[in-house]
Backbone as JSON, one array per atom type, in Angstrom:
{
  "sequence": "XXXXXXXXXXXXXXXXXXXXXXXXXXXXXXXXXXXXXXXXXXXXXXXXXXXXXXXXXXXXXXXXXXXXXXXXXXXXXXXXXXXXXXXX",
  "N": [[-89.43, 83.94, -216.35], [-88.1, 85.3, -214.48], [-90.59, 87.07, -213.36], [-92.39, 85.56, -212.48], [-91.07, 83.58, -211.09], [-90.17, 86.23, -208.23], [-93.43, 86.44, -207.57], [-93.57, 83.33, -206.76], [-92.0, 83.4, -204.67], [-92.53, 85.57, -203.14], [-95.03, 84.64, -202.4], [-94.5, 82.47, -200.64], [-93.03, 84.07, -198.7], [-95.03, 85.24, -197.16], [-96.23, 83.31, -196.17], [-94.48, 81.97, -194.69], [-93.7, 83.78, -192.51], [-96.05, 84.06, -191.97], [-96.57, 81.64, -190.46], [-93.89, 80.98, -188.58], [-94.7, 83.08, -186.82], [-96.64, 81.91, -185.63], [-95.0, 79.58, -184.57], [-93.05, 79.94, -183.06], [-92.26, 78.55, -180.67], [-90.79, 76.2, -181.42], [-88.26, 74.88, -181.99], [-87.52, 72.64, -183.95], [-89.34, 73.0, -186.06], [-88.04, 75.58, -186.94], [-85.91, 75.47, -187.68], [-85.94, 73.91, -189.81], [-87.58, 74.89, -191.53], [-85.79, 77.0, -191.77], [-83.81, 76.26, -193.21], [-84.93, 76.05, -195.67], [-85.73, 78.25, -196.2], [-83.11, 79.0, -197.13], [-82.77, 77.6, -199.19], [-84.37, 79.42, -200.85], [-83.87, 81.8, -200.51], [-81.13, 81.31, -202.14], [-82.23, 80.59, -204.69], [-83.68, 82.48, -205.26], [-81.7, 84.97, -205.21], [-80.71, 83.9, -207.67], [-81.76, 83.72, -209.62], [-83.11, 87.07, -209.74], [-80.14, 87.88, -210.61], [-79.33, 86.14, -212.41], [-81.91, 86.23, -214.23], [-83.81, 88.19, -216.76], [-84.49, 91.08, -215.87], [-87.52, 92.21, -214.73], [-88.83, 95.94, -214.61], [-90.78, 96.98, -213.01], [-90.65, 95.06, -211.05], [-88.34, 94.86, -210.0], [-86.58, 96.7, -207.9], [-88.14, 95.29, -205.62], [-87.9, 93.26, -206.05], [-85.33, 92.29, -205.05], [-85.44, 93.57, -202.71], [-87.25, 91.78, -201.52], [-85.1, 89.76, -201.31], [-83.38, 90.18, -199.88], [-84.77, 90.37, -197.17], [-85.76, 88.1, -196.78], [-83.53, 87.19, -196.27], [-82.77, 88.16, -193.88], [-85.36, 86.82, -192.72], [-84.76, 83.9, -192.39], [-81.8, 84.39, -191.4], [-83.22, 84.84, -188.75], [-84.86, 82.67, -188.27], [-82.79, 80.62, -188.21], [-81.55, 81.59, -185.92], [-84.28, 81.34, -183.7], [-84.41, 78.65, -184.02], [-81.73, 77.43, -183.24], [-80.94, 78.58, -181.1], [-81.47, 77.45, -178.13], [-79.8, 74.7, -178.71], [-76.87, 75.88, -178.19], [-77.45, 76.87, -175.5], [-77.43, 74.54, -173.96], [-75.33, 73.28, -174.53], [-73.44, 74.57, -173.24]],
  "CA": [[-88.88, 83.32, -215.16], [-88.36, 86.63, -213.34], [-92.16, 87.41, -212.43], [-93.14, 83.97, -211.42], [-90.48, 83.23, -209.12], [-90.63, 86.62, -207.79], [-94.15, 86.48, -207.06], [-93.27, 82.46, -205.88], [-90.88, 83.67, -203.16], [-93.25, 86.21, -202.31], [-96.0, 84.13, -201.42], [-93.44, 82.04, -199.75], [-92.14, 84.76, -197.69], [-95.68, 85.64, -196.34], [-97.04, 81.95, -195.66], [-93.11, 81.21, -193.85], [-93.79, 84.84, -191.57], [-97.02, 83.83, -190.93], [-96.16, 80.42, -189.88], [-92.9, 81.67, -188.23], [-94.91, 83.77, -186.28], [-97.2, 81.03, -184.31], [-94.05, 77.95, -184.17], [-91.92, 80.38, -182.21], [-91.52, 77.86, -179.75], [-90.78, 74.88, -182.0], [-87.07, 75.17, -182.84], [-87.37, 71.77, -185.03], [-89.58, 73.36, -187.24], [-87.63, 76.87, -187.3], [-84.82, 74.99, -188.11], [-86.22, 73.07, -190.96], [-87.88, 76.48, -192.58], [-84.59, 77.78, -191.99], [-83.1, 75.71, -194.18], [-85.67, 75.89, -196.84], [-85.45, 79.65, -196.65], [-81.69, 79.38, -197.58], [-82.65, 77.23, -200.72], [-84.97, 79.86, -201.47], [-82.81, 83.32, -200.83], [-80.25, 80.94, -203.39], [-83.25, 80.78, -206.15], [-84.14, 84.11, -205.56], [-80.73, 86.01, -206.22], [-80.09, 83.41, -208.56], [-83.15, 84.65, -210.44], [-82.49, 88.36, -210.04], [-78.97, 88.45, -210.93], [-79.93, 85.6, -213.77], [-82.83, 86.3, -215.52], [-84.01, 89.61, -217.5], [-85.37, 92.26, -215.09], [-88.69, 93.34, -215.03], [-88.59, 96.98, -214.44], [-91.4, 97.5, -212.32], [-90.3, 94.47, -209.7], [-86.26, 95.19, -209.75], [-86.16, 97.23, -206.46], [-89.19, 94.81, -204.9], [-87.53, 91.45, -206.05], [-83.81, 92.66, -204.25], [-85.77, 93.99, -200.94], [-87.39, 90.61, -200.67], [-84.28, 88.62, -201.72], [-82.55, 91.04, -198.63], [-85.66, 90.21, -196.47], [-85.67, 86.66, -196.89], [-82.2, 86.72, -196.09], [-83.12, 88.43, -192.73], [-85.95, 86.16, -192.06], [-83.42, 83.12, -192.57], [-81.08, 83.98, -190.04], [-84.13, 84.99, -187.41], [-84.94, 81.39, -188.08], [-82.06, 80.17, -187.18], [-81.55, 82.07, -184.15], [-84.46, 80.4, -182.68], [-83.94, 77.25, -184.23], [-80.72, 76.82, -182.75], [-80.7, 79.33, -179.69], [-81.88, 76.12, -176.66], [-78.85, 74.13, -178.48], [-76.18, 76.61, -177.85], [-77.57, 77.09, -174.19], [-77.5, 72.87, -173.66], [-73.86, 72.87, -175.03], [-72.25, 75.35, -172.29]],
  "C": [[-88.78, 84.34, -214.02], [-89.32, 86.92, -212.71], [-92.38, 86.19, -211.91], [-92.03, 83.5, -210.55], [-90.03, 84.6, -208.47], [-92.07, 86.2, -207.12], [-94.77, 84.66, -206.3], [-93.17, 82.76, -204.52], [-91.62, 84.83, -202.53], [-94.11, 85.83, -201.32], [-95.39, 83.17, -200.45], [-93.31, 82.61, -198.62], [-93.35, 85.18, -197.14], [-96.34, 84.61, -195.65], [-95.99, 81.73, -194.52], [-93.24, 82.36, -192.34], [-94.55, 84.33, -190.62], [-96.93, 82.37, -190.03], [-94.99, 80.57, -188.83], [-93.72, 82.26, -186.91], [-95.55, 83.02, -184.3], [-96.21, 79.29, -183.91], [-92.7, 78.79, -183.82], [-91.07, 79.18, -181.14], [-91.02, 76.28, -180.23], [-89.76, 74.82, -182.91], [-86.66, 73.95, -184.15], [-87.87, 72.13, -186.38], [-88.63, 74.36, -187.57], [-86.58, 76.32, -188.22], [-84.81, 74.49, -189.36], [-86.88, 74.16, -192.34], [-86.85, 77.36, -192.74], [-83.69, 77.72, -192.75], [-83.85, 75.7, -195.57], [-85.81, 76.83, -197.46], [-84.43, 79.83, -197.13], [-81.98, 79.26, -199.01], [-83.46, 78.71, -201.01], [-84.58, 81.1, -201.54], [-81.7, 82.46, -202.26], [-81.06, 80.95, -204.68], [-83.45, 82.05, -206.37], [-82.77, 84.94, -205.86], [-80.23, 85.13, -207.35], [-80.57, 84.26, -209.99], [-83.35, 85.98, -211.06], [-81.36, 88.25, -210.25], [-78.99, 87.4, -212.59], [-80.29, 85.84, -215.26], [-82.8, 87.8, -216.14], [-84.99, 90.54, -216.44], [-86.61, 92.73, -215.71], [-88.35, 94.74, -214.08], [-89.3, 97.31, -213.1], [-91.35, 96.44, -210.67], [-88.78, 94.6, -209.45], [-86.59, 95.48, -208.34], [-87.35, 96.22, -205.46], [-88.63, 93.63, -204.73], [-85.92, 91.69, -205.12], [-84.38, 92.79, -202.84], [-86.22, 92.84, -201.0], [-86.51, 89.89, -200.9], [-83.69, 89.15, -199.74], [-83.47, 90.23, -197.32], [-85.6, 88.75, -196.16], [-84.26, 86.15, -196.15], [-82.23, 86.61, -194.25], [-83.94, 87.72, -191.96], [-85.48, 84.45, -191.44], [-82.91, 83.24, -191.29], [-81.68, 84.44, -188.9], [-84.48, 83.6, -186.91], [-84.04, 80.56, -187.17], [-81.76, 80.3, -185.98], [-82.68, 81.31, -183.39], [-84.88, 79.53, -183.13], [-83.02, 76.86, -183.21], [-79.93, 77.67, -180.8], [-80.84, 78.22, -177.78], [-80.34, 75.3, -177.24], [-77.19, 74.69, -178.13], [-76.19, 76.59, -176.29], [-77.33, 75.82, -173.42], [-75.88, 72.83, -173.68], [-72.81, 73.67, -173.79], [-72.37, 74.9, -170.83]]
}
């Protein structure tokens, strides 16, 4: 269970970047990957703190759980950054 959802949430976390990267301006989506990234930082430390460590992904599967976490609330920020500015 450890290696395969590691290397899940990996490919995850480079398809969501790269996507992320060109729907900057499309806070419905950000918003909606932002939320999908949460479920998936919750699988992922579920996973590492869970299952049985592989040795050679331990410090790889924590930096992308961390990472994920970071990409998460970038999401949100501009997900929700135009409704903040509407509201004042």
């Amino acid at each position: 269970m450890y290696t395969w959802t590691f290397w899940i949430l990996a490919i995850w976390f480079v398809i969501n970047v790269i996507w992320m990267w060109f729907a900057l301006d499309k806070p419905g989506l950000q918003k909606t990957f932002a939320w999908i990234n949460v479920i998936a930082v919750v699988w992922g430390f579920w996973a590492f703190y869970g299952a049985a460590p592989v040795a050679g992904l331990h410090i790889w599967f924590e930096m992308l759980n961390w990472v994920n976490v970071l990409l998460a609330l970038l999401q949100f920020y501009f997900g929700y950054r135009h409704a903040t500015k509407q509201a004042q």
